[in-house]
N, C-alpha and C positions, 0 to 999 in steps of 0.2 A: 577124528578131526583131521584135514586135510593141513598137509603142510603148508607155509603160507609160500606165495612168490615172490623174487624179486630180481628188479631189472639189472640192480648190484651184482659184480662177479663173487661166486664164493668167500671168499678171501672178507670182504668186505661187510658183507651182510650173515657172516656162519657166527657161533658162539655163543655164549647162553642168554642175552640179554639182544639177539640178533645185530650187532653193533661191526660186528667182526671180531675175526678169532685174536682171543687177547695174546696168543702164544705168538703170532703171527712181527716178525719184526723189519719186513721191507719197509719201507718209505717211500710215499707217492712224493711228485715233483711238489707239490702245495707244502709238505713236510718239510721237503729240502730245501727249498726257495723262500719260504714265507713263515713259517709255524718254529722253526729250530733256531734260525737268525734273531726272531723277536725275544724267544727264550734267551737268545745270549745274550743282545742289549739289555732286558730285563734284570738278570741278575749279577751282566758286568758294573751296571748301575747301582744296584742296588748289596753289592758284596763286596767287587774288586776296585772301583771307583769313587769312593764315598767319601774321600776329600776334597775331589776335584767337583764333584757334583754338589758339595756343600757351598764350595766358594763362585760358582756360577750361581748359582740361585742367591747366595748373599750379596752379589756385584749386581745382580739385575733387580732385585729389591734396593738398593743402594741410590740406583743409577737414574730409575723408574722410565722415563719415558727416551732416556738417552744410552741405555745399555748396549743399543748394537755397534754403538762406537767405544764406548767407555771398557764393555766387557770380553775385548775380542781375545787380548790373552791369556782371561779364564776358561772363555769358551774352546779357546784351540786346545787348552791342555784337557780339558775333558774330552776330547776330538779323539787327542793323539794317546788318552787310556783305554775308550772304547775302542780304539781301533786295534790298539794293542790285544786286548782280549778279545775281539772280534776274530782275529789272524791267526790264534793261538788256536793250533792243532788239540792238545789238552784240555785246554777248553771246552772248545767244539766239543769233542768226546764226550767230556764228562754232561754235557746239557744233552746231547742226544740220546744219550741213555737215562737225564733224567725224562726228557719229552717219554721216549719208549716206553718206561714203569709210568708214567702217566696216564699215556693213552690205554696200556693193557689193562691198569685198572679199572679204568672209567667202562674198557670192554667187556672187563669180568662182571661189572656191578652197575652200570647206567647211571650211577653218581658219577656226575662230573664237578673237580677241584672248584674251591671257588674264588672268584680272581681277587688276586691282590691288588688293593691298591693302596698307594704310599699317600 
């Protein structure tokens, strides 16, 4: 059986499930830009923030059709949490290495995580 081809650089397309090598730990700009930032609104949301994100959703059920005036000092102080850990070097770190055991897994096995939602 012939090897198969593909237009993919090595890197991208090697490893047992053809996905890319899961040993492999650079970061394409879509990683850096778009894919690690969501990772950290996600779980600055849903770990670091969870006071602030209770009391905005309870002011804008509260408020109903009048929230964007009613809720503006719940919503800045969820602003100025996510931003906080947004900024936070530690942070970052620790979600890019969880994205990285992420995506190696999904490279090692073609299972991909299944998304969470709240």
């Amino acid at each position: 059986m012939a090897a198969e081809k593909s237009v993919l650089p090595p890197t991208f397309s090697a490893g047992p499930k053809g996905l890319g090598d899961p040993d492999d730990r650079r970061l394409r700009k879509v990683e850096i830009d778009v894919m690690i930032p969501k990772l950290i609104r996600e779980k600055a949301k849903q770990e670091k923030c969870i006071e602030e994100v209770a009391q905005f959703e309870k002011c804008c059920k509260d408020a109903s059709l009048l929230m964007v005036v009613k809720c503006r000092s719940p919503n800045a102080a969820l602003k100025d949490c996510l931003s906080n850990w947004y900024n936070n070097e530690e942070f970052k770190k620790i979600c890019t290495e969880e994205y990285l055991k992420e995506r190696s897994e999904y490279r090692r096995t073609g299972v991909k995580k299944a998304i969470r939602r709240a």
